[in-house]
C-alpha positions as CSV (number, residue, x, y, z in Angstrom):
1,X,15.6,-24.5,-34.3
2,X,16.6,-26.9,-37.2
3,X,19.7,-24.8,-38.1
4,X,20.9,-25.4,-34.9
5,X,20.8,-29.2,-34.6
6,X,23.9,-31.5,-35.4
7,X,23.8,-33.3,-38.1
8,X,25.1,-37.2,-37.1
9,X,25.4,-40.7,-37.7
10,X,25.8,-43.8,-35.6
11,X,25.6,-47.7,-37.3
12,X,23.9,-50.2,-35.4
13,X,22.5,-53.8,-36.4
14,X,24.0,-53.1,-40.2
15,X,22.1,-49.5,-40.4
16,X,23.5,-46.6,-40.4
17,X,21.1,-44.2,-38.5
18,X,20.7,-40.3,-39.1
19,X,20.0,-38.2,-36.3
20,X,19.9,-34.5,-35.6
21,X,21.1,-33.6,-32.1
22,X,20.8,-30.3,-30.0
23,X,23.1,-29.9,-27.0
24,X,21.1,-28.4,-23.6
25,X,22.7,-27.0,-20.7
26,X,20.9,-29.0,-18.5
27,X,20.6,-32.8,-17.7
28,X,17.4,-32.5,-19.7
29,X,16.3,-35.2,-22.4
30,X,13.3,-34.7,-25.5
31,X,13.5,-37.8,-28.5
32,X,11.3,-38.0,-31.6
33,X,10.0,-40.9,-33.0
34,X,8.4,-40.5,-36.5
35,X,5.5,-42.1,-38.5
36,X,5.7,-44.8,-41.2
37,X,7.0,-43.4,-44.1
38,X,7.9,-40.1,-43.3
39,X,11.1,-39.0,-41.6
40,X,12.5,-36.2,-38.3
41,X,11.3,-33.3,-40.4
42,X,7.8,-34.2,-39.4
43,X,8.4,-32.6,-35.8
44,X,9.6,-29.2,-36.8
45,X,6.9,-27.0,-35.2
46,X,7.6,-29.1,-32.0
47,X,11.4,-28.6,-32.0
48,X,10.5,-25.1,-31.4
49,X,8.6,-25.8,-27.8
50,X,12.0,-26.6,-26.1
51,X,14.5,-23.8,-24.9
52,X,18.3,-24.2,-24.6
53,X,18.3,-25.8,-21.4
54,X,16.7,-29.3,-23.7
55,X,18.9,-31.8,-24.8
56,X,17.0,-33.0,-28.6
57,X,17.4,-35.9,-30.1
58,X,15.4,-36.9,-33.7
59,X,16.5,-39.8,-35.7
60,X,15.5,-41.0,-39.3
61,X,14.6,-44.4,-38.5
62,X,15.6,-47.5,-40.1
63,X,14.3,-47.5,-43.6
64,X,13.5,-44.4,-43.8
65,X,15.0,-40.6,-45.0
66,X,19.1,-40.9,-45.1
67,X,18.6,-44.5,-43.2
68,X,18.7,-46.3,-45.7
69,X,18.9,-50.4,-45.2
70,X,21.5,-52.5,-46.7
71,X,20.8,-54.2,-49.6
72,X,19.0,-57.8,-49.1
73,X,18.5,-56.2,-45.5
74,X,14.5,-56.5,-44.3
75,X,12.9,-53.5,-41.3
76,X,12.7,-55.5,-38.2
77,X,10.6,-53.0,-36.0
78,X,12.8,-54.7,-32.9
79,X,15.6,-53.2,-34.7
80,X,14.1,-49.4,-34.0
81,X,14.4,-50.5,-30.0
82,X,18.0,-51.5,-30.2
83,X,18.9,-47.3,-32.5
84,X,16.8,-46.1,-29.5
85,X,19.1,-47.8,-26.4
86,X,22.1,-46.9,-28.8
87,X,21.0,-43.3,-28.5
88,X,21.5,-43.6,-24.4
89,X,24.5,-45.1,-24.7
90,X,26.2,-42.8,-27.0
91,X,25.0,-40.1,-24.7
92,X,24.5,-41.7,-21.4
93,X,21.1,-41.0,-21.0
94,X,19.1,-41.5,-17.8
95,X,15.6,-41.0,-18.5
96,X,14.1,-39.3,-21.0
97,X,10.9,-37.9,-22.4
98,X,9.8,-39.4,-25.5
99,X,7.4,-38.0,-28.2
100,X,6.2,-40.5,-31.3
101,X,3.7,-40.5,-34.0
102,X,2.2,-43.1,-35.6
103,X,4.8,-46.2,-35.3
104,X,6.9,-43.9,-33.7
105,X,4.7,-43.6,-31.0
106,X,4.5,-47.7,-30.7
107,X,7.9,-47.5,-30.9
108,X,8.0,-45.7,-27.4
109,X,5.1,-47.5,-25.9
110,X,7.4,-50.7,-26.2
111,X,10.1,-48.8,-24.7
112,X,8.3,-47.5,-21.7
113,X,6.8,-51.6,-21.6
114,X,10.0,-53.3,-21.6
115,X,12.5,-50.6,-20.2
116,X,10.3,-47.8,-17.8
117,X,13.3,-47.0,-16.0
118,X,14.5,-45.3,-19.4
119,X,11.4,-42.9,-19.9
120,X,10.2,-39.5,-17.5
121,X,7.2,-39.2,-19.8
122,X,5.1,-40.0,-23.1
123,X,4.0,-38.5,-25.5
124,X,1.4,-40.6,-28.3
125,X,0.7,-39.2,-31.5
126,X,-1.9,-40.8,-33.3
127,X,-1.0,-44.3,-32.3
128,X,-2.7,-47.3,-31.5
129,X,-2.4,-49.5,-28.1
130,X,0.3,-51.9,-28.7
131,X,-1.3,-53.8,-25.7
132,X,-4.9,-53.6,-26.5
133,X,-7.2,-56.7,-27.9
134,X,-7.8,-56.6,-31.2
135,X,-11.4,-57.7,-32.7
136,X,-11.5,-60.5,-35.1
137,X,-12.0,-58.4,-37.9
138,X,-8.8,-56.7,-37.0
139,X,-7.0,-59.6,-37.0
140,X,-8.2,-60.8,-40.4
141,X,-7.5,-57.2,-41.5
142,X,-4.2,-57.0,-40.5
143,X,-3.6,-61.0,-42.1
144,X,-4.7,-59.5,-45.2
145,X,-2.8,-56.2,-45.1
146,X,0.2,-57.2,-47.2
147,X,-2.1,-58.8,-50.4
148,X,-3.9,-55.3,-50.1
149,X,-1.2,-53.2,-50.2
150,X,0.4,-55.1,-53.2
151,X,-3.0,-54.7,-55.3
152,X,-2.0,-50.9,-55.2
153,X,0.5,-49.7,-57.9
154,X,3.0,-47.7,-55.7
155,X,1.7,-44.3,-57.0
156,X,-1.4,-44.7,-56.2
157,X,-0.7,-46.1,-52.4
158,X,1.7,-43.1,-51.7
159,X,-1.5,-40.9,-52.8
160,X,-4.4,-42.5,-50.9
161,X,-1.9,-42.6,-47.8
162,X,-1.0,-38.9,-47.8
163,X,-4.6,-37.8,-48.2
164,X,-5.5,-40.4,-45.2
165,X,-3.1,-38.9,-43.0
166,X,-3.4,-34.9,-43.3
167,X,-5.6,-32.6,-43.5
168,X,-3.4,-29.8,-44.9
169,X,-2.3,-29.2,-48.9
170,X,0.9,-29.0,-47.5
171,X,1.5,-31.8,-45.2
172,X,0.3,-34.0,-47.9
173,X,3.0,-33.1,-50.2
174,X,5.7,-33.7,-47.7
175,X,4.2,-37.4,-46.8
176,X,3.9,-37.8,-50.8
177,X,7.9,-36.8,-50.9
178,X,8.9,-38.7,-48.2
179,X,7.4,-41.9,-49.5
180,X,8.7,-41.3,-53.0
181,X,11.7,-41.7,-51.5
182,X,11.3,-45.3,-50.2
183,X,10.3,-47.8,-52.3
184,X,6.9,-50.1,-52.0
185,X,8.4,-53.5,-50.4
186,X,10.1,-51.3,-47.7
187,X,6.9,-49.5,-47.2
188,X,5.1,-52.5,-46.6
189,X,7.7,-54.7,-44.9
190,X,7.7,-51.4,-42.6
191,X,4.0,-51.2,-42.2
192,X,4.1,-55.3,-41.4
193,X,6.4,-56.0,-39.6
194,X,5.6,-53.4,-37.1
195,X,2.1,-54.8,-36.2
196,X,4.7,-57.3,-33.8
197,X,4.4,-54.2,-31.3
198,X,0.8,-55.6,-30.7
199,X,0.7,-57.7,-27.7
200,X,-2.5,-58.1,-25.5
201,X,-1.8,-57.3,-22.2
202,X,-5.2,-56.1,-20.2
203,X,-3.2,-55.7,-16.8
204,X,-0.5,-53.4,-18.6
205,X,-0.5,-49.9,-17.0
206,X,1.9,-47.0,-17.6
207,X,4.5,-46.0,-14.9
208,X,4.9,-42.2,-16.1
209,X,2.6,-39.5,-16.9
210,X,0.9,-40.3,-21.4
211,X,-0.2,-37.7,-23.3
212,X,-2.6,-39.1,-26.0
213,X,-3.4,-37.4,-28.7
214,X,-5.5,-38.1,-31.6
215,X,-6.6,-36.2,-34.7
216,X,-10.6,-35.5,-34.6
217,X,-10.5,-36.4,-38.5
218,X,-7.9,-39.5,-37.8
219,X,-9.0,-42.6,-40.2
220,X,-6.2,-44.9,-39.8
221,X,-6.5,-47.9,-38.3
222,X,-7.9,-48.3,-34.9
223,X,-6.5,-45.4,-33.7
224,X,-9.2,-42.7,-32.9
225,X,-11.9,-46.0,-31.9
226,X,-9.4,-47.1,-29.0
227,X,-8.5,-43.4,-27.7
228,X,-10.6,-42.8,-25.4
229,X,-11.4,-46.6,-23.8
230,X,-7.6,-46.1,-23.4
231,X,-7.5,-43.2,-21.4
232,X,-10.5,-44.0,-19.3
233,X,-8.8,-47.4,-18.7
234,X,-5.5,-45.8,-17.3
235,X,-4.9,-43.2,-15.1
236,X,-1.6,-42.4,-15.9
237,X,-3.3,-41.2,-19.7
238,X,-4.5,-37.8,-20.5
239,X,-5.8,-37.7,-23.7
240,X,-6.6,-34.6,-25.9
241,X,-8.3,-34.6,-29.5
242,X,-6.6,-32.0,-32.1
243,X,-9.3,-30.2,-33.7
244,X,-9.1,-30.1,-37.5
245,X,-6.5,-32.6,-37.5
246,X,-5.5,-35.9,-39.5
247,X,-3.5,-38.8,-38.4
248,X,-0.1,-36.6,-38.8
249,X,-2.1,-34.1,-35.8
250,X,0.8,-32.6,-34.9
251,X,1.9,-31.2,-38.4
252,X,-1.9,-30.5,-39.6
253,X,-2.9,-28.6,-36.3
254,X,0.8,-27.6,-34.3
255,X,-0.3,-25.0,-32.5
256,X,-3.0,-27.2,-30.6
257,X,-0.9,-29.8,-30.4
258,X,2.3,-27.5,-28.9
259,X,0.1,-26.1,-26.4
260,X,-0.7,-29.0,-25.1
261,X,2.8,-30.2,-24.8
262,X,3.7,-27.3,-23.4
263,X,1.5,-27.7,-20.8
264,X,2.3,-31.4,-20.0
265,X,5.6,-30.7,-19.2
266,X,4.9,-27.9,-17.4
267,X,7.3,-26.1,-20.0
């Protein structure tokens, strides 16, 4: 499915942004958002769920893979929404379904919050709720996050974060190769700035059909602690843990987590 994706670039806000592109024969739109760090690669088993008749759409995001920022030029996880309406422009997109992991899947929650007229349906990977409240030792967490991170030579953070977000050999390698090409004050200007997704908002609801899903070995975060208040807390979510899966479900467990998009979309 990869071989047959475009290869493209558009520039927006001082970025230029990579993106592979599969033309459909039908009005029919699938984007990926990826995780911190990594880049579109990450969603290669699900490239494979859609048939011809699927227009695809996966970007490198700002900062990451062959996005690379300007020099002197800081992530701004705002920025990410702005690429995303560029995308619908370029291609005069309607509505869209839109899958994200991680940030990516923050990414499309603020989407679906500030523009639901753009999105048919979501679909969260290992994410948390960008609109849920946070406890006090969260927020002291996250205050602390950047003096953390810095206490960690950059060997040793891309190391403890691949092995805290897969399961499989394998998928750890690609995080760890992915990272090594970043370098740390991205990384954690990435990881920082996009905690501005968070906004309590206890009437929030969605407008289209969620699919949640979380890793049953997930450790990051919040994430797998909030899933299922979530779901039970909004009827438009459906959530689904992947068994024998890490915070990158999708890549440690793809045949689960295919299924079950599959299945969602009635596809």
């Amino acid at each position: 499915m990869e071989k047959r994706m475009q290869h493209l670039v558009f520039n927006n806000l001082s970025c230029a942004i990579h993106y592979w592109y599969r033309k459909g024969t039908e009005d029919k739109w699938v984007l990926f958002f990826h995780g911190a760090g990594v880049d579109h690669e990450m969603f290669q088993e699900q490239y494979k769920i859609f048939d011809d008749t699927y227009n695809i759409i996966a970007w490198d995001n700002r900062g990451h893979g062959l996005s690379k920022l300007e020099s002197n030029t800081q992530f701004r996880f705002k920025d990410m929404i702005s690429d995303c309406k560029k995308i619908y422009e370029i291609y005069n997109i309607n509505k869209a379904v839109l899958i994200g992991q991680s940030i990516g899947g923050n990414l499309v929650q603020e989407i679906a919050y500030n523009y639901s007229e753009m999105v048919e349906k979501l679909v969260l990977i290992d994410c948390t709720k960008n609109t849920g409240k946070l406890t006090f030792a969260e927020k002291c967490l996250l205050k602390s996050s950047r003096f953390l991170f810095n206490c960690y030579s950059w060997k040793t953070l891309i190391k403890q974060s691949a092995n805290a977000c897969a399961n499989k050999v394998e998928v750890r390698k690609y995080i760890e190769e992915c990272f090594k090409r970043m370098d740390k004050e991205t990384f954690i200007d990435i990881l920082m700035d996009s905690t501005a997704c968070l906004h309590y908002d206890p009437q929030y609801k969605f407008k289209q059909p969620v699919l949640l899903l979380c890793g049953t070995d997930e450790r990051t975060g919040n994430i797998k602690k909030v899933a299922e208040q979530w779901a039970k807390s909004d009827s438009s979510c459906t959530l689904h843990f992947i068994n024998n899966a890490g915070h990158n479900s999708n890549q440690d467990n793809p045949e689960m987590v295919n299924a079950l998009i599959r299945d969602f979309l009635d596809i």
